[in-house]
ZAMIBA-416989 format. One record per residue (C-alpha): x, y, z negated; chain; residue number from 1. Coordinates in nm, 3 decimals, padded with zeros to 5 digits, m for minus. Each point is the difference from the previous one (the first is absolute). Example, Ala and Ser with C-alpha at 12.3 -4.5 7.8 and 13.67 -1.06 7.14 Angstrom:
BEGIN
<pt X="01.230" Y="m00.450" Z="m00.780" c="A" k="1"/>
<pt X="00.137" Y="00.344" Z="00.066" c="A" k="2"/>
***
This chain:
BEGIN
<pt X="14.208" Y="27.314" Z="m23.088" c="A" k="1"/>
<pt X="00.093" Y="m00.359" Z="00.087" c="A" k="2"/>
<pt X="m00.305" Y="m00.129" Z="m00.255" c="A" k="3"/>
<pt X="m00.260" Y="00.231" Z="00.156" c="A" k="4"/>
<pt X="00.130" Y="m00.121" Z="00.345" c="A" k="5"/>
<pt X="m00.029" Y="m00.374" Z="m00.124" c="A" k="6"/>
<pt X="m00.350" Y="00.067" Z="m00.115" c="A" k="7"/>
<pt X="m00.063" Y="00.187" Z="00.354" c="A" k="8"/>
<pt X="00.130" Y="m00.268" Z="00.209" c="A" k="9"/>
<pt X="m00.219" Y="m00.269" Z="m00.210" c="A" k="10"/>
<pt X="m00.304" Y="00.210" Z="00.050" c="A" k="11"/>
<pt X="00.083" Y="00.009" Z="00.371" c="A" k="12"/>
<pt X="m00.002" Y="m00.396" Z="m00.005" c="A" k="13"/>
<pt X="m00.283" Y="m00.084" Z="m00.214" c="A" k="14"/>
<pt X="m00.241" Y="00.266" Z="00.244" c="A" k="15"/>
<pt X="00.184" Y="m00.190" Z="00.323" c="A" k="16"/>
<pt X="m00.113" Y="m00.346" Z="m00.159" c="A" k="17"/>
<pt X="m00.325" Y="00.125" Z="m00.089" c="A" k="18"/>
<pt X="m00.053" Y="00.150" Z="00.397" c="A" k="19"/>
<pt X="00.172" Y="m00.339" Z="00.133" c="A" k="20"/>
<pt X="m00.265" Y="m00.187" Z="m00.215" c="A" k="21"/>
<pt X="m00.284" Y="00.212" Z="00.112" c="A" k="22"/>
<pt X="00.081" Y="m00.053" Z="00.373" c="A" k="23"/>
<pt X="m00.010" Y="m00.362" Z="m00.027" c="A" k="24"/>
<pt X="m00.319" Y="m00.026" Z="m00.209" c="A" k="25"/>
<pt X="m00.158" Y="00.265" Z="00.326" c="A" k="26"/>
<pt X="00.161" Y="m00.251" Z="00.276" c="A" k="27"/>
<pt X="m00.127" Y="m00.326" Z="m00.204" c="A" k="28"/>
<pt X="m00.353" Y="00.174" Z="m00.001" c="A" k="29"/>
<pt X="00.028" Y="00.061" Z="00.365" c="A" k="30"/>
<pt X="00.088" Y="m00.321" Z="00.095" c="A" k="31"/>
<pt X="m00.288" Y="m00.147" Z="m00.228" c="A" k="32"/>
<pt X="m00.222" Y="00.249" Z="00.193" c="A" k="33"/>
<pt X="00.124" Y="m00.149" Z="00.345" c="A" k="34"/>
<pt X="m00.036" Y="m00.309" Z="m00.073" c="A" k="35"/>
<pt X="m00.326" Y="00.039" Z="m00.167" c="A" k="36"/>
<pt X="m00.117" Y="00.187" Z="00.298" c="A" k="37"/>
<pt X="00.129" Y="m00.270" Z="00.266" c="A" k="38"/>
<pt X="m00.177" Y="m00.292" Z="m00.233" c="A" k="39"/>
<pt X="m00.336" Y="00.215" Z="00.034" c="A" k="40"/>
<pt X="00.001" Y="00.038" Z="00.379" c="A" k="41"/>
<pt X="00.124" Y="m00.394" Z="00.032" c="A" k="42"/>
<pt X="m00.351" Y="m00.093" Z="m00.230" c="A" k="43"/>
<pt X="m00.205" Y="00.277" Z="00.185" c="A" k="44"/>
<pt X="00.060" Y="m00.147" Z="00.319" c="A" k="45"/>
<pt X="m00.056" Y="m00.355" Z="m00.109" c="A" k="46"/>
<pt X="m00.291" Y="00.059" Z="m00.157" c="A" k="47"/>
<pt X="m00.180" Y="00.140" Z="00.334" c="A" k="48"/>
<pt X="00.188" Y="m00.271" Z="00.203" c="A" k="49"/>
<pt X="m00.203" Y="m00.252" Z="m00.229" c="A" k="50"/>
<pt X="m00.352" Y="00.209" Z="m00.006" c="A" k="51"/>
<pt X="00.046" Y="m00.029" Z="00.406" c="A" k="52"/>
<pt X="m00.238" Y="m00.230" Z="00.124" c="A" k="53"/>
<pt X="00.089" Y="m00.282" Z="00.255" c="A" k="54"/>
<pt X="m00.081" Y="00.187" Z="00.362" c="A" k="55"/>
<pt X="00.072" Y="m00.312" Z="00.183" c="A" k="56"/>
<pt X="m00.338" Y="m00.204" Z="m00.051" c="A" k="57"/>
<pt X="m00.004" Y="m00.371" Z="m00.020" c="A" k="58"/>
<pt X="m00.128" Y="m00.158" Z="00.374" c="A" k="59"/>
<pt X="m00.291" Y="m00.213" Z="m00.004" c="A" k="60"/>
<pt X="m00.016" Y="m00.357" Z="00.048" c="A" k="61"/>
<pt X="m00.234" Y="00.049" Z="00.309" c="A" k="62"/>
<pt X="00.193" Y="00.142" Z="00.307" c="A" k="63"/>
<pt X="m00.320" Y="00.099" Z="00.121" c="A" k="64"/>
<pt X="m00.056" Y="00.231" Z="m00.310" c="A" k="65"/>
<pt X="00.339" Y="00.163" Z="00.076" c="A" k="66"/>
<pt X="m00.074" Y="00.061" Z="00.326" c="A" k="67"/>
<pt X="m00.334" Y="00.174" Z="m00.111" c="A" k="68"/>
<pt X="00.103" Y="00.185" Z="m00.230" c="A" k="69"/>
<pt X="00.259" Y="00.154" Z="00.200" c="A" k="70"/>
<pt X="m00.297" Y="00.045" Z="00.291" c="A" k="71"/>
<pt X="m00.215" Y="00.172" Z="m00.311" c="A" k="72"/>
<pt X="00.288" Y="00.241" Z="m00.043" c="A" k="73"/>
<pt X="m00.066" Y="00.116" Z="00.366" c="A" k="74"/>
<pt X="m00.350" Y="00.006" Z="00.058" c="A" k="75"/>
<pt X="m00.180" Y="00.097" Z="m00.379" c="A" k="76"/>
<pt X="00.141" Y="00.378" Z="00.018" c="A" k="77"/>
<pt X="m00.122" Y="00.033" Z="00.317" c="A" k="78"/>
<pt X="m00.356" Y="m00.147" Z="m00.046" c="A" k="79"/>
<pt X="00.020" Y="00.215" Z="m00.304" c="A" k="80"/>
<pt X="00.009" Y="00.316" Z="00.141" c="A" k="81"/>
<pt X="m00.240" Y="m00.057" Z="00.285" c="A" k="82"/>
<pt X="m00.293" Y="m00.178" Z="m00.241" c="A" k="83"/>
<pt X="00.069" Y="00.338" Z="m00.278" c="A" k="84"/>
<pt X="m00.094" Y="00.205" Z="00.317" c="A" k="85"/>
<pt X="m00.360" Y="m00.100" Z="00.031" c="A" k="86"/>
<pt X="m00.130" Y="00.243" Z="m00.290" c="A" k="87"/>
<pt X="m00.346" Y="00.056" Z="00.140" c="A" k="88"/>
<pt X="m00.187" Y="m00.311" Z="m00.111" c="A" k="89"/>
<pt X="00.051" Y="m00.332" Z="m00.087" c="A" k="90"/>
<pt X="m00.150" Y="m00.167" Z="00.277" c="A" k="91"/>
<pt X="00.331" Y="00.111" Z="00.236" c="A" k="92"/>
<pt X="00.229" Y="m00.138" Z="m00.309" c="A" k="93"/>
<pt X="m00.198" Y="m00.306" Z="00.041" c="A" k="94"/>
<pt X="m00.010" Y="m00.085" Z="00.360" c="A" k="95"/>
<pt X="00.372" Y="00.095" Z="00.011" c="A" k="96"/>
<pt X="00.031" Y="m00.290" Z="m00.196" c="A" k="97"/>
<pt X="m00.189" Y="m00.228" Z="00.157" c="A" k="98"/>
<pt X="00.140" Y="00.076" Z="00.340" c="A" k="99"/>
<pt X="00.369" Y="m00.057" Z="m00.136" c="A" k="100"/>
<pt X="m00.043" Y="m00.312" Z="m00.157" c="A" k="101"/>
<pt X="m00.212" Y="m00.128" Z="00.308" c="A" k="102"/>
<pt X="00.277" Y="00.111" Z="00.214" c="A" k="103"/>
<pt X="00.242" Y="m00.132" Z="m00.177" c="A" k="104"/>
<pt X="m00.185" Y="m00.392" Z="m00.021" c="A" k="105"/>
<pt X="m00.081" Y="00.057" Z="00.408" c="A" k="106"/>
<pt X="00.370" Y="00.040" Z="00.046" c="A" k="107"/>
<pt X="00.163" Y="m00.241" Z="m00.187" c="A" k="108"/>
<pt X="m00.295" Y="m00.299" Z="00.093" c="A" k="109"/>
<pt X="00.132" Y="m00.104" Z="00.290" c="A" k="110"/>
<pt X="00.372" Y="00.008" Z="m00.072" c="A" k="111"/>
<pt X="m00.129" Y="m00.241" Z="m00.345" c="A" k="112"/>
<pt X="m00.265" Y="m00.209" Z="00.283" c="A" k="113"/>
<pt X="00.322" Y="m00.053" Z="00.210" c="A" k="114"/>
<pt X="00.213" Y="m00.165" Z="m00.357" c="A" k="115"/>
<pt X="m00.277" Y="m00.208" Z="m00.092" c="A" k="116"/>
<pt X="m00.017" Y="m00.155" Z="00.358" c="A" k="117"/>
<pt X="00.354" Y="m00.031" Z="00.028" c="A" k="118"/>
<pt X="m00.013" Y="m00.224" Z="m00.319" c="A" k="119"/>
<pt X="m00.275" Y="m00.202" Z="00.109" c="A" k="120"/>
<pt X="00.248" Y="m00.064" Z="00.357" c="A" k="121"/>
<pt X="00.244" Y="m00.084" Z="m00.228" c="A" k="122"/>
<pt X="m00.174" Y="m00.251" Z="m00.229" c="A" k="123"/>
<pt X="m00.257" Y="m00.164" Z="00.235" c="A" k="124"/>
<pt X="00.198" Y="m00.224" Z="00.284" c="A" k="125"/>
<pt X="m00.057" Y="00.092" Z="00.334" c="A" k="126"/>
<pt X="m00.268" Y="m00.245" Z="00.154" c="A" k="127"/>
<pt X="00.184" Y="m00.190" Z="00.345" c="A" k="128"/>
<pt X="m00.219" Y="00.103" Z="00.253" c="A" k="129"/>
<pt X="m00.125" Y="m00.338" Z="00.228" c="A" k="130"/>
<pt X="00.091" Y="00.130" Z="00.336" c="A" k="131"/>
<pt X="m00.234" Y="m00.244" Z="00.222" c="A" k="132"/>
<pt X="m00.271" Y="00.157" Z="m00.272" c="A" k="133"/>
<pt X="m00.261" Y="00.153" Z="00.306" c="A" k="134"/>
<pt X="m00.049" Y="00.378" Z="m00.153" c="A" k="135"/>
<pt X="m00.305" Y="00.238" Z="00.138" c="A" k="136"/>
<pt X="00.122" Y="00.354" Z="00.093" c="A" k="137"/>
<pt X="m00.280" Y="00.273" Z="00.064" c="A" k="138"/>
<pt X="00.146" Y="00.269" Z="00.256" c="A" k="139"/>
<pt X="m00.328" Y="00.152" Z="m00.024" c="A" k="140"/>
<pt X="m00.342" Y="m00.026" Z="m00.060" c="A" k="141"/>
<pt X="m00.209" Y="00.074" Z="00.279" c="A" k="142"/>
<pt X="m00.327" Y="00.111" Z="m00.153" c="A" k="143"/>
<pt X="00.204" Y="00.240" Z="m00.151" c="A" k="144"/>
<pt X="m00.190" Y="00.361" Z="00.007" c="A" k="145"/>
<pt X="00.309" Y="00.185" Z="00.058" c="A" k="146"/>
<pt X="00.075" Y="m00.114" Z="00.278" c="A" k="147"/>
<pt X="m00.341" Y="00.070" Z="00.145" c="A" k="148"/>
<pt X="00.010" Y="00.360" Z="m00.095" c="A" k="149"/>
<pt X="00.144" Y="00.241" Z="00.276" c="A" k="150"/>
<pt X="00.149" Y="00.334" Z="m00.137" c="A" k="151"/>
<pt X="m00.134" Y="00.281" Z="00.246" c="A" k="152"/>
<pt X="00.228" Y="00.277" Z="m00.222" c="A" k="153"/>
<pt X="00.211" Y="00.201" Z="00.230" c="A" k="154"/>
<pt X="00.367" Y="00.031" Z="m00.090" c="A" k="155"/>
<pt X="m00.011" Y="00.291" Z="m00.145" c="A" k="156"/>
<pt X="m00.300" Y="m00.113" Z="m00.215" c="A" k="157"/>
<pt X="00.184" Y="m00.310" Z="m00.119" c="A" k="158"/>
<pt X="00.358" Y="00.205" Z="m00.070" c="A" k="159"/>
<pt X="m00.209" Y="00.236" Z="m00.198" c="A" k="160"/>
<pt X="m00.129" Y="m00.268" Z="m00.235" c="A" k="161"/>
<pt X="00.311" Y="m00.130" Z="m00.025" c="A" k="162"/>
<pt X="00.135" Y="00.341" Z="m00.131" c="A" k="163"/>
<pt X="m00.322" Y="00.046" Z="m00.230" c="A" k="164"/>
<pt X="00.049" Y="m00.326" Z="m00.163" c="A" k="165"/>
<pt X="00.437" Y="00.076" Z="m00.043" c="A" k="166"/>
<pt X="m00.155" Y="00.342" Z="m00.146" c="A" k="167"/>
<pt X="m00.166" Y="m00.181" Z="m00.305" c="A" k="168"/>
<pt X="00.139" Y="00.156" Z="m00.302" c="A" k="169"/>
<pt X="00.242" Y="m00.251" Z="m00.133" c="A" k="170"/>
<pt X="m00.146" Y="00.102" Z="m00.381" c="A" k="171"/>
<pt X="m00.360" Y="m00.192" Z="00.077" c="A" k="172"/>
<pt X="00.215" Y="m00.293" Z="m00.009" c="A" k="173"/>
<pt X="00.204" Y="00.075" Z="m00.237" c="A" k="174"/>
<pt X="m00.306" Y="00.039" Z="m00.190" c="A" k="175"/>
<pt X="m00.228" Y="m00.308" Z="00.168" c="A" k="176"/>
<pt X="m00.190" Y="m00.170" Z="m00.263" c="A" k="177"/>
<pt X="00.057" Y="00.186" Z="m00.281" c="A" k="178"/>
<pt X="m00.209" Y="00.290" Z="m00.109" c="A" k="179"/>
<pt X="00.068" Y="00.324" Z="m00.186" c="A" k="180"/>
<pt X="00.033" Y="00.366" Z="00.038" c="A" k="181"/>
<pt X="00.152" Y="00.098" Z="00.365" c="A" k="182"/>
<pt X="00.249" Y="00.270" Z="m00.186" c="A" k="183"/>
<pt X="00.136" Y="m00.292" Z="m00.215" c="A" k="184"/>
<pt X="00.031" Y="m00.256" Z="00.298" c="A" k="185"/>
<pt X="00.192" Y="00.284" Z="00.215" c="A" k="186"/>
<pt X="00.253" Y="00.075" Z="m00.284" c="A" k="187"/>
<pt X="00.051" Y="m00.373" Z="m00.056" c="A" k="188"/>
<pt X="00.038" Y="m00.071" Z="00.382" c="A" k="189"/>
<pt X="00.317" Y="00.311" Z="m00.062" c="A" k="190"/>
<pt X="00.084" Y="m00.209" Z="m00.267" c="A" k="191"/>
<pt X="00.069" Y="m00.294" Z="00.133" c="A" k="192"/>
<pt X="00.169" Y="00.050" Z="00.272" c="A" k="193"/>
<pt X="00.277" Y="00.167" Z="m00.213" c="A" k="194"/>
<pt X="00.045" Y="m00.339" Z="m00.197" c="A" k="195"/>
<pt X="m00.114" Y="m00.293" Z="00.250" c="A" k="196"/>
<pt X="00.334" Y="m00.073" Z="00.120" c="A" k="197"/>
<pt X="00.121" Y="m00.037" Z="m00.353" c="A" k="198"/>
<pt X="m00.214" Y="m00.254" Z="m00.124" c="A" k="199"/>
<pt X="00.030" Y="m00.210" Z="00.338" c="A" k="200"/>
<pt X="00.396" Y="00.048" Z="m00.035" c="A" k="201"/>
<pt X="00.021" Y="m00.143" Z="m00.368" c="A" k="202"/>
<pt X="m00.300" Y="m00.305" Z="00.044" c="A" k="203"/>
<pt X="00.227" Y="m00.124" Z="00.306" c="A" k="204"/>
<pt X="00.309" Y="00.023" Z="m00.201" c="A" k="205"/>
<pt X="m00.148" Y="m00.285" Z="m00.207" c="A" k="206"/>
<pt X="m00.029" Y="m00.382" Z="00.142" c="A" k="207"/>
<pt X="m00.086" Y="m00.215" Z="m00.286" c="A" k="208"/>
<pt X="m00.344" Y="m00.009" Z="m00.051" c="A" k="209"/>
<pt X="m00.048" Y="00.019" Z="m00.386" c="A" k="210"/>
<pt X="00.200" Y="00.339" Z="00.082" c="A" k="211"/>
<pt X="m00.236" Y="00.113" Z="00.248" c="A" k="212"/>
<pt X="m00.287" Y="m00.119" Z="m00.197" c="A" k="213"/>
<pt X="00.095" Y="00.213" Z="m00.292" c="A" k="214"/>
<pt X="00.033" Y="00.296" Z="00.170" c="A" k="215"/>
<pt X="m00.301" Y="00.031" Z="00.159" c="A" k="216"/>
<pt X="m00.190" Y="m00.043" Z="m00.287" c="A" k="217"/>
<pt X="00.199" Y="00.215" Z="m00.200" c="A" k="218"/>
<pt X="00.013" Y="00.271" Z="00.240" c="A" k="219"/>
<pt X="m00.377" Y="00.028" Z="m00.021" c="A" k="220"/>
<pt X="m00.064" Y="m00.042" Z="m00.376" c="A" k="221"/>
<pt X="00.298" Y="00.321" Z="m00.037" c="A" k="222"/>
<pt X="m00.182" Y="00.205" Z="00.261" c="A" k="223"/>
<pt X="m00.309" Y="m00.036" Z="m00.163" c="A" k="224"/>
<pt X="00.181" Y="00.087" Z="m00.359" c="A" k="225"/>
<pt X="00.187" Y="00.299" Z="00.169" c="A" k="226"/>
<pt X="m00.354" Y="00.113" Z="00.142" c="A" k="227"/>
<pt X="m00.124" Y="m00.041" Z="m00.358" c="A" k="228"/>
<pt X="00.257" Y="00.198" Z="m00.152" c="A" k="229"/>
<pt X="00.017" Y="00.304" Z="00.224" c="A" k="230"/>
<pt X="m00.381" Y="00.018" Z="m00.030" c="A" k="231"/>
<pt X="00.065" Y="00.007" Z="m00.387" c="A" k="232"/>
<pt X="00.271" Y="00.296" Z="00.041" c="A" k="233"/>
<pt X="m00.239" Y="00.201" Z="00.191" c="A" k="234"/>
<pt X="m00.296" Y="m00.045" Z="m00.268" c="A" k="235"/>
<pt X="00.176" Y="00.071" Z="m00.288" c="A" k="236"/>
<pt X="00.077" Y="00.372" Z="00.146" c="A" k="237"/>
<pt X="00.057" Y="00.239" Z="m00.314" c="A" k="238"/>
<pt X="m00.139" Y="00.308" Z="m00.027" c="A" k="239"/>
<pt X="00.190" Y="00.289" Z="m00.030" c="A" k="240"/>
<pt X="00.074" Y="00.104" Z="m00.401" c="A" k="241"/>
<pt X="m00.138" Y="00.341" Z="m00.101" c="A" k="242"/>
<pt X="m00.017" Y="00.202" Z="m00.313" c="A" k="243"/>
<pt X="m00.230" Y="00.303" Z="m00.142" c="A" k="244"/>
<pt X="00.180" Y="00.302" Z="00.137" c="A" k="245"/>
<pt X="m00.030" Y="m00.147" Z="00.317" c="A" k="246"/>
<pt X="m00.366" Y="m00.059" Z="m00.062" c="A" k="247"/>
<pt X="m00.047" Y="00.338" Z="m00.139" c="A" k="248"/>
<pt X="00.176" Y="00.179" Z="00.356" c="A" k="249"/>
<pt X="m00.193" Y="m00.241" Z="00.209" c="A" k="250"/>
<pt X="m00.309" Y="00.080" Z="m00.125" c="A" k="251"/>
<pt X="00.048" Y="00.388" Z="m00.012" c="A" k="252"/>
<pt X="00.109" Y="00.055" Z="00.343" c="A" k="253"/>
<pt X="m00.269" Y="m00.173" Z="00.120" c="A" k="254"/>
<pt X="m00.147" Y="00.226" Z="00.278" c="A" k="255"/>
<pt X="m00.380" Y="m00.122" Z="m00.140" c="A" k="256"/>
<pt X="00.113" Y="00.199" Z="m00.273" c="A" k="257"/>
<pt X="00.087" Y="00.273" Z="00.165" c="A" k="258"/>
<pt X="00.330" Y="00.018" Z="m00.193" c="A" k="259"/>
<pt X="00.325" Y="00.083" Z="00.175" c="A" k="260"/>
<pt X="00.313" Y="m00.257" Z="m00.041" c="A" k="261"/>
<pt X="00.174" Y="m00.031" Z="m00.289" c="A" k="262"/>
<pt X="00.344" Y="00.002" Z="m00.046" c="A" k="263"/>
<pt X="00.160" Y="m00.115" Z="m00.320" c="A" k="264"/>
<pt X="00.358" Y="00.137" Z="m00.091" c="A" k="265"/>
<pt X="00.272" Y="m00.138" Z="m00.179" c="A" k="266"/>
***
């Protein structure tokens, strides 16, 4: 009895070893897997943080190309949609065009006219006026015509041209000296108004006159681009894919054929 309990008891304690050995191999191989796992999610997510790109783009030299840009941002969507909704002909796509860009150069001429003169006050020296110099002022002239003409209107007559001529519609001069299709010129009038006070807002921001200078002439050249390319998008329209059972339905419900519809199943 006391051998067969000996060889018992070792038994016992060689299977205990054996399970003690077992667990530890299992909680060594899930540890490796942890860490293995962490190490793969730590790569993972520096891999994308490196494929990122840089969202933060590098400002230009030129403030006045930062400023446009930023005024692009504002004012292409929204010349985008209106020019995409002349679809009847070209000629409206093309005098919506010309009536933005010569709305644009009308507004920002004199605000430019006024810089350029203030340089020239601030390079040429004022000239000293000679006081005892004798100087010839004209109040009036009197051969003058107008002042020979009498106006026989009425009051009434005269308030109702007044009203007539504050009754022009304020798109004939928006569109004054430009021609195109009327359709066109009315949508750009629309237009403009929605962006106007933008462009004014960000050419005054800008003093120095390389600045100002560059942004004019940029602002054009991209309008003319961003004309270009929306023109482009609408031309290269796809048509819509097909295939031979559609063909084959199309063509025998046709009522010339005097077929009924066809409905396939699936």
């Amino acid at each position: 009895m006391k051998q067969e309990e000996e060889k018992a008891l070792r038994e016992n304690i060689r299977h205990l070893i054996q399970h003690v050995k077992l667990k530890k191999a299992d909680e060594e191989g899930a540890l490796r897997s942890v860490i293995r796992q962490f190490m793969d999610h730590e790569l993972s997510e520096i891999m994308q943080e490196a494929s990122v790109p840089d969202v933060d783009p590098v400002p230009n030299k030129s403030t006045g190309i930062n400023v446009l840009e930023e005024l692009l941002k504002k004012i292409i969507p929204v010349l985008e949609v209106d020019y995409k909704s002349l679809t009847t002909n070209n000629e409206q796509r093309l005098s919506f065009r010309s009536h933005i860009i010569n709305a644009v150069v009308n507004t920002l001429t004199p605000a430019r006219v006024n810089t350029a003169a203030g340089d020239e006050e601030s390079i040429e020296p004022l000239q000293e006026i000679d006081m005892d110099e004798e100087i010839d002022v004209v109040v009036g002239d009197e051969d003058s015509g107008d002042e020979k003409f009498i106006d026989i209107r009425t009051d009434s007559e005269k308030s109702a041209d007044e009203d007539e001529k504050e009754e022009e519609d304020p798109r004939d001069t928006f569109g004054a000296g430009v021609d195109g299709d009327e359709t066109g010129r009315n949508v750009a009038y629309q237009c403009f108004k929605k962006i106007e006070s933008s462009i004014i807002d960000s050419y005054e921001l800008l003093s120095d006159p390389e600045d100002q200078e560059l942004f004019y002439d940029y602002l054009i050249a991209n309008l003319k681009l961003y004309f270009d390319k929306f023109e482009g998008e609408l031309a290269s329209s796809v048509d819509e894919p097909t295939n031979q059972a559609y063909d084959m339905a199309k063509s025998t419900s046709d009522p010339a054929h005097g077929a009924e519809d066809v409905e396939l199943e699936f």
